[in-house]
C-alpha positions as CSV (number, residue, x, y, z in Angstrom):
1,X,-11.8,26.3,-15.3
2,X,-14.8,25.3,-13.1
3,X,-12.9,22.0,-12.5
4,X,-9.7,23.7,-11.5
5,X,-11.8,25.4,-8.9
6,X,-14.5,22.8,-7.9
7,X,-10.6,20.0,-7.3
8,X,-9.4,23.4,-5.5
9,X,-12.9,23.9,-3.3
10,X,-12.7,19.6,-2.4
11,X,-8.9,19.8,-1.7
12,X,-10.1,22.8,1.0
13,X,-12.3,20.7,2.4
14,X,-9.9,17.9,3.4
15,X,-7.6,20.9,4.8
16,X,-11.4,22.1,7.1
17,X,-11.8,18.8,8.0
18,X,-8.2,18.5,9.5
19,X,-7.9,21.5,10.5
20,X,-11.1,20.6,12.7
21,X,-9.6,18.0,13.9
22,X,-6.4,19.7,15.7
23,X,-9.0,22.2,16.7
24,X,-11.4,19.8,18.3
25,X,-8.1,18.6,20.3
26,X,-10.2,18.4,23.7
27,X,-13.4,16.9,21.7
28,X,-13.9,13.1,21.8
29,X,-12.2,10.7,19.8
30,X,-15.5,10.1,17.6
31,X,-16.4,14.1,17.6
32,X,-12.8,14.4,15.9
33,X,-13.0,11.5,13.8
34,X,-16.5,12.8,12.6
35,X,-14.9,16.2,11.1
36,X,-12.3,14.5,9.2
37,X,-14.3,11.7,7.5
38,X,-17.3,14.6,7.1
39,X,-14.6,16.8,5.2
40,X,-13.0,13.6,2.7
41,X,-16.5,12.5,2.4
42,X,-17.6,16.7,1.0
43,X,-14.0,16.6,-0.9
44,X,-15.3,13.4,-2.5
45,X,-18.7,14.9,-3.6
46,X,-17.2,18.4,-4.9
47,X,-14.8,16.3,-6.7
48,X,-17.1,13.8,-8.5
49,X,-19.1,16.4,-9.8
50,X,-16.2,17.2,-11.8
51,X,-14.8,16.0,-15.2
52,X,-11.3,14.0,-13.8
53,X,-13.4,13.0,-10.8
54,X,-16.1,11.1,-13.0
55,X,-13.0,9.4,-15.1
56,X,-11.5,8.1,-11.6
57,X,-15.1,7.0,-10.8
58,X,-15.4,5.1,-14.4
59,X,-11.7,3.6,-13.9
60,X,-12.5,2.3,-10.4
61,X,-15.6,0.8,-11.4
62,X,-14.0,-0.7,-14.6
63,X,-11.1,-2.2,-12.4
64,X,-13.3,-4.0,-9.8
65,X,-15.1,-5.2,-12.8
66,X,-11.3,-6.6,-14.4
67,X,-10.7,-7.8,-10.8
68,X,-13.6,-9.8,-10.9
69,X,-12.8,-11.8,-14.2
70,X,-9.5,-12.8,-12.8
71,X,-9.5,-16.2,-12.5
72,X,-7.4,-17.0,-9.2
73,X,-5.9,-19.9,-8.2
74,X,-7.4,-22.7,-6.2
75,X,-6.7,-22.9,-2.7
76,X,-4.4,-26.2,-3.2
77,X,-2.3,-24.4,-6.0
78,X,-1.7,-21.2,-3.4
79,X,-0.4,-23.6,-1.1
80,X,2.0,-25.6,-3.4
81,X,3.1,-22.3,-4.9
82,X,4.1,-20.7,-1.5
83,X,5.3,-24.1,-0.3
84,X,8.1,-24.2,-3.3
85,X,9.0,-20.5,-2.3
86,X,9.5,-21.6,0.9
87,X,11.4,-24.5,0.2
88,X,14.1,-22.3,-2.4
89,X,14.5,-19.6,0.0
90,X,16.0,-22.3,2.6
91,X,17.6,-23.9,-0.5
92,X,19.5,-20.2,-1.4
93,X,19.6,-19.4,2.2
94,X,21.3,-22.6,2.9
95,X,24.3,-22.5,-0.4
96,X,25.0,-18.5,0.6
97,X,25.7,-19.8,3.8
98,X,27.9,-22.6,2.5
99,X,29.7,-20.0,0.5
100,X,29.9,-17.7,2.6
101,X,31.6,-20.4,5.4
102,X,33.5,-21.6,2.6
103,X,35.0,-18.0,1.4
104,X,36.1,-17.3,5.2
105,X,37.6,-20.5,5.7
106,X,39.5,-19.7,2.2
107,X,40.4,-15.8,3.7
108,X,41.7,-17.2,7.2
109,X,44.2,-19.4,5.9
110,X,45.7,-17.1,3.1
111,X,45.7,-14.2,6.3
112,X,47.6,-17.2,8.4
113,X,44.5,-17.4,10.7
114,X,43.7,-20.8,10.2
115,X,45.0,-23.6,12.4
């Protein structure tokens, strides 16, 4: 129950901080930019402290970890990759464009347009 009300407490603070910032309408930019991150940034601490909150915090943290064991590919293999994906898509681009040429020629002369 406390975490139903400390989620509920943080999610009020997001709704303060924008809320501040329609009412600081006339206020700097930075004045109003201030309230909203100062609001996420109190919905961020209320929510921590709380039993989901401390999962997401765990999950991040193990997924940057993951992230970081990926092995990526080398520069040379990104561009040989993309380059073959560039070269199909004008490969398919080109043949739909043949068929498609090729399927209106065929439609004109059965409607008796063709020359």
């Amino acid at each position: 129950m406390a975490d139903k009300i400390k989620l509920s407490v943080a999610f009020l603070l997001v709704v303060a901080g924008i809320a501040g910032f329609y009412t600081l309408h006339e206020s700097a930019a930075v004045v109003k930019l201030a309230v909203v991150l100062l609001g996420l940034l109190l919905a961020a601490g209320v929510a921590w402290t709380t039993d989901p909150g401390r999962r997401l915090f765990v999950f991040s943290k193990e997924s940057v970890d993951e992230a970081k064991r990926v092995v990526w590919p080398t520069r040379k293999e990104t561009v040989q990759t993309t380059g073959i994906v560039i070269l199909f898509a004008v490969v398919m681009a080109l043949f739909l464009w043949m068929v498609d040429a090729s399927l209106l020629l065929v439609v004109n002369k059965l409607m008796g347009r063709g020359e």
